[in-house]
Phi, psi and omega in degrees: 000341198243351178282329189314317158289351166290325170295322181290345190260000172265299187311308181289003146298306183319311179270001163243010156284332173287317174303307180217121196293325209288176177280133172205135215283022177271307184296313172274008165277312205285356192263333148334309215240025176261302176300339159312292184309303194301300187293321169327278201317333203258347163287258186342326172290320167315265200304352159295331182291356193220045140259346190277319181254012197269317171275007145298282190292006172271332203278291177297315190290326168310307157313324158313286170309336167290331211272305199290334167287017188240357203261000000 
């Protein structure tokens, strides 16, 4: 889920490294907030992975806990 942004976010580095080599602070915001977007997607990945797996292991630990009180 998170390499398109990345690809987008190397290109457009790539290409405003081509526009202006030199430093110029327009250029490091937008490249701020292209990484931004890249850390947003990697949250957001994050938190989809623990909506998917947080009721699993809740499900097996409850099996657990059955299993150790019949022992």
């Amino acid at each position: 889920m998170n390499k398109p942004f990345n690809l987008i976010n190397t290109a457009f580095e790539f290409l405003a490294d081509a526009v202006s080599p030199n430093y110029h602070p327009l250029i490091g915001l937008a490249k701020d907030a292209a990484a931004g977007a890249v850390l947003i997607s990697a949250i957001g990945s994050v938190v989809i992975g623990l909506i998917v797996i947080v009721p699993y292991l809740n499900t097996q630990t409850k099996i657990y806990a059955k299993v150790d009180s019949i022992a």
